[in-house]
C-alpha positions as CSV (number, residue, x, y, z in Angstrom):
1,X,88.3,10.7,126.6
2,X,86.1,8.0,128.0
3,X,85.3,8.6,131.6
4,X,83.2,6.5,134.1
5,X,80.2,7.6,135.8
6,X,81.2,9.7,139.0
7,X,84.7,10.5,137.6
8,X,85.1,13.9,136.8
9,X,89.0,14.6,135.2
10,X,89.8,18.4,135.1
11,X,92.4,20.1,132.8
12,X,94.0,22.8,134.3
13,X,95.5,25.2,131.5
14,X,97.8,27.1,133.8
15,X,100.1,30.4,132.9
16,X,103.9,29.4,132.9
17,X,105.3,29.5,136.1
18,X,107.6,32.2,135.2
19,X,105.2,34.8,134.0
20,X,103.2,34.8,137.5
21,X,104.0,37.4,140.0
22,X,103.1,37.8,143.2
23,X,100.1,40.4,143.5
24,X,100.6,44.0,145.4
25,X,98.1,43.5,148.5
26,X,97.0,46.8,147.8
27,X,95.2,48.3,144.8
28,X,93.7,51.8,143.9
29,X,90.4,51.8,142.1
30,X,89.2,55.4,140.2
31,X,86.3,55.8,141.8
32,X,85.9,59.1,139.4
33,X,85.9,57.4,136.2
34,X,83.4,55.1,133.8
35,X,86.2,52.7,133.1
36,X,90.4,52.1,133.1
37,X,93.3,50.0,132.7
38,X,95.2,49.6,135.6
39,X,98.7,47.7,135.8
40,X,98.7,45.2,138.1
41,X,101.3,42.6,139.4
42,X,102.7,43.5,135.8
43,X,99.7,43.0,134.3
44,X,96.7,45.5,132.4
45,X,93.4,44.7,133.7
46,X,90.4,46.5,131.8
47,X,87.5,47.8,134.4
48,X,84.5,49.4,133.0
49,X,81.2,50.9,134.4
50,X,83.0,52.1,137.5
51,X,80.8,54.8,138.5
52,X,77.6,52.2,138.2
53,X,75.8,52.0,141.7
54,X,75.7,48.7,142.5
55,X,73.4,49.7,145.7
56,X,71.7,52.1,144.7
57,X,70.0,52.4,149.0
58,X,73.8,53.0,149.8
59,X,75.1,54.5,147.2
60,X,77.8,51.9,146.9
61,X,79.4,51.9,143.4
62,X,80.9,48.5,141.6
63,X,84.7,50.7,141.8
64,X,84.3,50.3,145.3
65,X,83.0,46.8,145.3
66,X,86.1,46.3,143.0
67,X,88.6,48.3,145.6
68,X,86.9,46.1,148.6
69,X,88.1,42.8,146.9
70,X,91.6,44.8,146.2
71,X,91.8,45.2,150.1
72,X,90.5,41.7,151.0
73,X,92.7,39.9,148.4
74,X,95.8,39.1,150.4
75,X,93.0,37.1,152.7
76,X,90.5,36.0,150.0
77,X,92.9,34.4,147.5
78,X,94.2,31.5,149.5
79,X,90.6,30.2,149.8
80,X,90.1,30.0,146.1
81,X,93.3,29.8,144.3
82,X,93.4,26.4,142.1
83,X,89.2,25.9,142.3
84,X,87.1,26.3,139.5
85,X,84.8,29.4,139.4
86,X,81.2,29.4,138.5
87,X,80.3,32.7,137.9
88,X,77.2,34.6,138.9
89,X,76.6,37.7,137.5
90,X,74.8,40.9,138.4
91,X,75.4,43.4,135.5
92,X,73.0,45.9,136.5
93,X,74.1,45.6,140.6
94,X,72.8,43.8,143.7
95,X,69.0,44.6,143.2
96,X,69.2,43.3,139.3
97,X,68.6,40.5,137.4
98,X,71.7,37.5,137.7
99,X,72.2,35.2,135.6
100,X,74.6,32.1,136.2
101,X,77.6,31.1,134.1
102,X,80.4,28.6,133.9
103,X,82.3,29.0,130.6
104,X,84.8,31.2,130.8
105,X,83.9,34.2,128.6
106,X,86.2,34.7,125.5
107,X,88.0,36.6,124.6
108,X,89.3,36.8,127.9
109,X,93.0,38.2,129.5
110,X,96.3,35.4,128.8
111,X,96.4,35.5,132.1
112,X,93.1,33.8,133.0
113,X,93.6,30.1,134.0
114,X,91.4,27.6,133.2
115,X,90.1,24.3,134.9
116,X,88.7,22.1,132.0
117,X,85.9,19.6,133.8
118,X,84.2,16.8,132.0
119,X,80.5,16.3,133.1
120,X,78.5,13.1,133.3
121,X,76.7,14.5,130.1
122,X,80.3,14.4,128.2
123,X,81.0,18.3,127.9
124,X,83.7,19.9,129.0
125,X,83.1,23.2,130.3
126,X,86.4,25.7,130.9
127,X,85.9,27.4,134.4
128,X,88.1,30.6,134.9
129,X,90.5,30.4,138.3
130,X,90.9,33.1,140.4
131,X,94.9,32.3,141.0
132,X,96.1,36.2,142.1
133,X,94.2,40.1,142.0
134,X,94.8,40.6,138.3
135,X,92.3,37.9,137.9
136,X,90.0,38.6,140.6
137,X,89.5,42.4,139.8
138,X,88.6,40.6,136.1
139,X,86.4,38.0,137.5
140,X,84.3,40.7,140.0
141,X,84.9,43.6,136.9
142,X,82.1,40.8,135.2
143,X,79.9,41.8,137.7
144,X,80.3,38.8,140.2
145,X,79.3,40.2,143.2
146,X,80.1,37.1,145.0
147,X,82.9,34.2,144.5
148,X,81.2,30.7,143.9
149,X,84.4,28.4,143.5
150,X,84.3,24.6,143.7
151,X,85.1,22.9,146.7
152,X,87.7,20.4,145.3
153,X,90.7,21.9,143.6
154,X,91.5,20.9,139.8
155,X,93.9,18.8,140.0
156,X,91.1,16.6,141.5
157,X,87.7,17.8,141.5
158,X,86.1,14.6,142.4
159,X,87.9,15.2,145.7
160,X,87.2,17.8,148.2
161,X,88.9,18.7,151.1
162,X,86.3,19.9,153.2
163,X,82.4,19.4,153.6
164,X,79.9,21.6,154.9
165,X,76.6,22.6,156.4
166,X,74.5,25.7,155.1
167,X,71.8,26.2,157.8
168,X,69.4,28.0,156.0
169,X,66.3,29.7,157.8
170,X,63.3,29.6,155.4
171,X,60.7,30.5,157.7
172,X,63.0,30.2,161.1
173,X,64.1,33.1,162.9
174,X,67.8,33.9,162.8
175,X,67.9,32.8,166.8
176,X,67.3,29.2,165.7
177,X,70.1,29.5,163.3
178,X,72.5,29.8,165.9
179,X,70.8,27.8,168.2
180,X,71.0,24.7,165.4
181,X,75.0,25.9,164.9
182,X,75.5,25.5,168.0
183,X,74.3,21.8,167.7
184,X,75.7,20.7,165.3
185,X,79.1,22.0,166.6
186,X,78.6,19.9,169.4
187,X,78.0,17.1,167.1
188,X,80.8,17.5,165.3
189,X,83.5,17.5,168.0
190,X,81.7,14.3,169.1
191,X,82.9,12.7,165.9
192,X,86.4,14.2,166.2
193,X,85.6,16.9,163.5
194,X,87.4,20.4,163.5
195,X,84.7,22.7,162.2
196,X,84.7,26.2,161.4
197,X,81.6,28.5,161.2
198,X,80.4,31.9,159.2
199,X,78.2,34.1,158.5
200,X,76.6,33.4,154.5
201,X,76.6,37.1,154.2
202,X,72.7,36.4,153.6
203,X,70.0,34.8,155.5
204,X,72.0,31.5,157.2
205,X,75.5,30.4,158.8
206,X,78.1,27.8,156.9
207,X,79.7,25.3,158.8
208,X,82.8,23.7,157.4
209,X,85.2,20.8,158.6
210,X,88.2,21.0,156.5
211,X,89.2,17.2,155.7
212,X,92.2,14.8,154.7
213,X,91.6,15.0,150.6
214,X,90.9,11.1,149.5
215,X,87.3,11.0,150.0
216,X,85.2,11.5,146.4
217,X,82.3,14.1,146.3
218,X,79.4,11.0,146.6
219,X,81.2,9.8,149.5
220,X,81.6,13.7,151.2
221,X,77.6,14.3,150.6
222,X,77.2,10.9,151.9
223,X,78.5,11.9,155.4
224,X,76.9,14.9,155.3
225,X,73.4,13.7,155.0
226,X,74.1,10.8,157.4
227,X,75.0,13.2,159.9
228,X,72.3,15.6,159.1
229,X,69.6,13.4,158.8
230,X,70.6,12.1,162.6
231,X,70.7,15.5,164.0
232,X,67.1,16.1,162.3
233,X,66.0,13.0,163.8
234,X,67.4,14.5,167.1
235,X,65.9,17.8,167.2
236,X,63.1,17.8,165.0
237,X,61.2,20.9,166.4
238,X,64.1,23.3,165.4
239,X,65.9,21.4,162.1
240,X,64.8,19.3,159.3
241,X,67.0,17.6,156.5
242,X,64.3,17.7,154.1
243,X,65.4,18.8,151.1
244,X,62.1,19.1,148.9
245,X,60.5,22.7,150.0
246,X,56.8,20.7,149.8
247,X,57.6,18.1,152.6
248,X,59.7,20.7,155.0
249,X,58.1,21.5,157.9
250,X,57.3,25.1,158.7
251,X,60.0,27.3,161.5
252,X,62.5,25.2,160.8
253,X,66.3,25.3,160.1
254,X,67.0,23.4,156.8
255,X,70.2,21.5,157.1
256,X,71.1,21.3,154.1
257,X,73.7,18.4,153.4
258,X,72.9,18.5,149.4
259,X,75.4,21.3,148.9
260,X,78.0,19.2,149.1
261,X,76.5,17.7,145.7
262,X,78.7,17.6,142.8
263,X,79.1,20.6,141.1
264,X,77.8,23.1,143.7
265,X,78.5,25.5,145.0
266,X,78.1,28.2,148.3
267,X,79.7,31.8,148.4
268,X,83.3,32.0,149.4
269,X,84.7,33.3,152.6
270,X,84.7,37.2,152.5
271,X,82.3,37.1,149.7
272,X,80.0,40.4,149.3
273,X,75.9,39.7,148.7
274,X,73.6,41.2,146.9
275,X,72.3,41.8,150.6
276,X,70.5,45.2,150.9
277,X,73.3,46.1,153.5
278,X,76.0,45.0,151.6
279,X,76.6,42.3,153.6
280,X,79.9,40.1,154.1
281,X,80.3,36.1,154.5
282,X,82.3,36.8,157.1
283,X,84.3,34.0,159.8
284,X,83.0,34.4,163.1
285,X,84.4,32.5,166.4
286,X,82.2,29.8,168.2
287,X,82.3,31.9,171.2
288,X,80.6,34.8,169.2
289,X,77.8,32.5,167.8
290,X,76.9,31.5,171.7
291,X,76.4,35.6,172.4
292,X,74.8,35.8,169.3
293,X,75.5,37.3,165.7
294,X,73.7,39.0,163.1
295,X,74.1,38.8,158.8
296,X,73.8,42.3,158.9
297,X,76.9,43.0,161.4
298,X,79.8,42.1,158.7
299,X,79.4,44.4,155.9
300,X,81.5,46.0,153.4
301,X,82.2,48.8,154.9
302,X,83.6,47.5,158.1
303,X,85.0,43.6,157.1
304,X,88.9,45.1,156.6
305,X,88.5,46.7,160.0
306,X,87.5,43.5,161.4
307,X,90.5,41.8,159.4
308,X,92.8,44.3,160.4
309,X,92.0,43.0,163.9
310,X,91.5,40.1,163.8
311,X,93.0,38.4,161.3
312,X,91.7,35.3,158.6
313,X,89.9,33.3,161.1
314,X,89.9,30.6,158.8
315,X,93.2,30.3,157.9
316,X,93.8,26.8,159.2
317,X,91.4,25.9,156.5
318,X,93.1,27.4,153.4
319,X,97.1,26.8,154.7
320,X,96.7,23.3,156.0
321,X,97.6,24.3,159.4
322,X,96.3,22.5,162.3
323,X,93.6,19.7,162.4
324,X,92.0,18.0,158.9
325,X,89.5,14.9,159.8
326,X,90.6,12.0,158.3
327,X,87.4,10.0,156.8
328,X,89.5,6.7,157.8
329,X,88.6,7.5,160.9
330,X,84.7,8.0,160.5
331,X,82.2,4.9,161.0
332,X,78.7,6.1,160.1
């Protein structure tokens, strides 16, 4: 298939219609065996290395890292479902060796959906989608502590429907973090743009404006670096957009634009790190970045409680409801 540069068609090999089931939202893990098939949603789903710590400071095993996502699912799934996965892979826990990966691994379940995307170089890599818990117990049974999904879905993955800001710390103290959030929140309802803020689960906070899909990647990343290249300008004693670790400036929050790249990625929504607590990218309200948050105050031992509570906070983004920018409406 010939393809120009910057147009990036996806296949999406789906399982009939009639052979999906909705998911249970709830899911019992052995925590007391190596490995088992459990049926789920009418399907068998192979786990193995259950009893394998995964932290070993905690004692937290990968069954109940699996049984976490189990819990989380009903949540999680909305935020993924139709995205290509990349994989990253920690098969001996959260203080191992990772290793990345983007082919789907064969063989593989039937039920494992697939989002064929031509690159620039002219392969045509299979991702796996996580569409419903059968396949996101397989995908995190793989040893995927966290869920790297593309931010464009396949029928389309040259268009996204929402860009972001990772605010990463490098040398900065966490305090600036929120301090720069805070900024560019403002900034962003200057320009109109909902926005929607959480923790990375690691050292920084994402910030996300879900948008109107029609804009391609280049032209996504293109606001984003326009706008963070402007607030940089603005504040340059707390952020910097400089991308190239050499030139940044020391104490400084990186706002990093360049995620919104083609083909990368950030960890989903209610993602577990390979934090040494565990920790969660969790939503957090505005009003709780002003009082002030910590990475290490969503983990995985008391996310579902928080859920429980308080619901998906970032619902709007997944379902569509209320307020997506419309690029039309953006002169930069």
């Amino acid at each position: 298939m010939a393809t120009r540069r910057g147009v990036h068609p996806a296949v999406h090999h789906p399982v009939p219609r009639e052979a999906r089931r909705r998911a249970p939202s709830a899911v019992t893990i052995p925590l007391n065996v190596d490995n088992a098939v459990l049926e789920v949603a009418g399907r068998e789903v192979k786990l193995t290395n259950l009893r394998k710590v995964f932290w070993p400071d905690l004692g937290v095993t990968k069954a109940e890292l699996l049984q976490y996502y189990a819990d989380v699912a009903p949540v999680l799934l909305p935020h993924v479902r139709d995205r290509a996965m990349v994989m990253r892979r920690y098969p001996n826990g959260a203080t191992g060796e990772a290793f990345f990966m983007k082919r789907a691994p064969a063989p593989r379940p039937a039920f494992i959906e697939i989002c064929e995307i031509e690159h620039d170089s002219g392969n045509v890599i299979g991702f796996p989608i996580v569409q419903d818990v059968p396949s996101l117990l397989w995908l995190v049974n793989l040893g995927c502590i966290d869920l790297n999904q593309w931010y464009a879905r396949c029928d389309d993955v040259d268009r996204p429907d929402y860009l972001h800001f990772d605010l990463d710390p490098g040398t900065a103290s966490f305090a600036q973090v929120l301090e720069t959030a805070l900024i560019v929140h403002e900034a962003l309802r200057g320009l109109g743009m909902p926005d929607y803020v959480k923790t990375t689960g690691s050292k920084g906070l994402h910030v996300y404006v879900p948008i109107v899909r029609g804009p391609t990647q280049k032209e996504v990343w293109t606001a984003a670096k326009t706008i963070a290249l402007e607030l940089a300008r603005r504040h340059p004693r707390l952020m910097t957009a400089e991308y190239k670790v050499a030139r940044r400036p020391a104490a400084r929050v990186l706002l990093d634009y360049n995620q919104n790249a083609w083909g990368r990625t950030l960890a989903s929504v209610y993602s577990v790190r390979p934090h040494p607590r565990a920790c969660v990218s969790t939503p957090v309200t505005w009003d709780e970045v002003t009082r002030g948050v910590a990475i290490e105050d969503f983990r995985i031992d008391n996310v579902r409680e928080r859920l429980t509570r308080l619901g998906d906070l970032w619902s709007p983004i997944a379902h569509d409801q209320g307020q997506r920018f419309d690029f039309a409406r953006l002169a930069l």
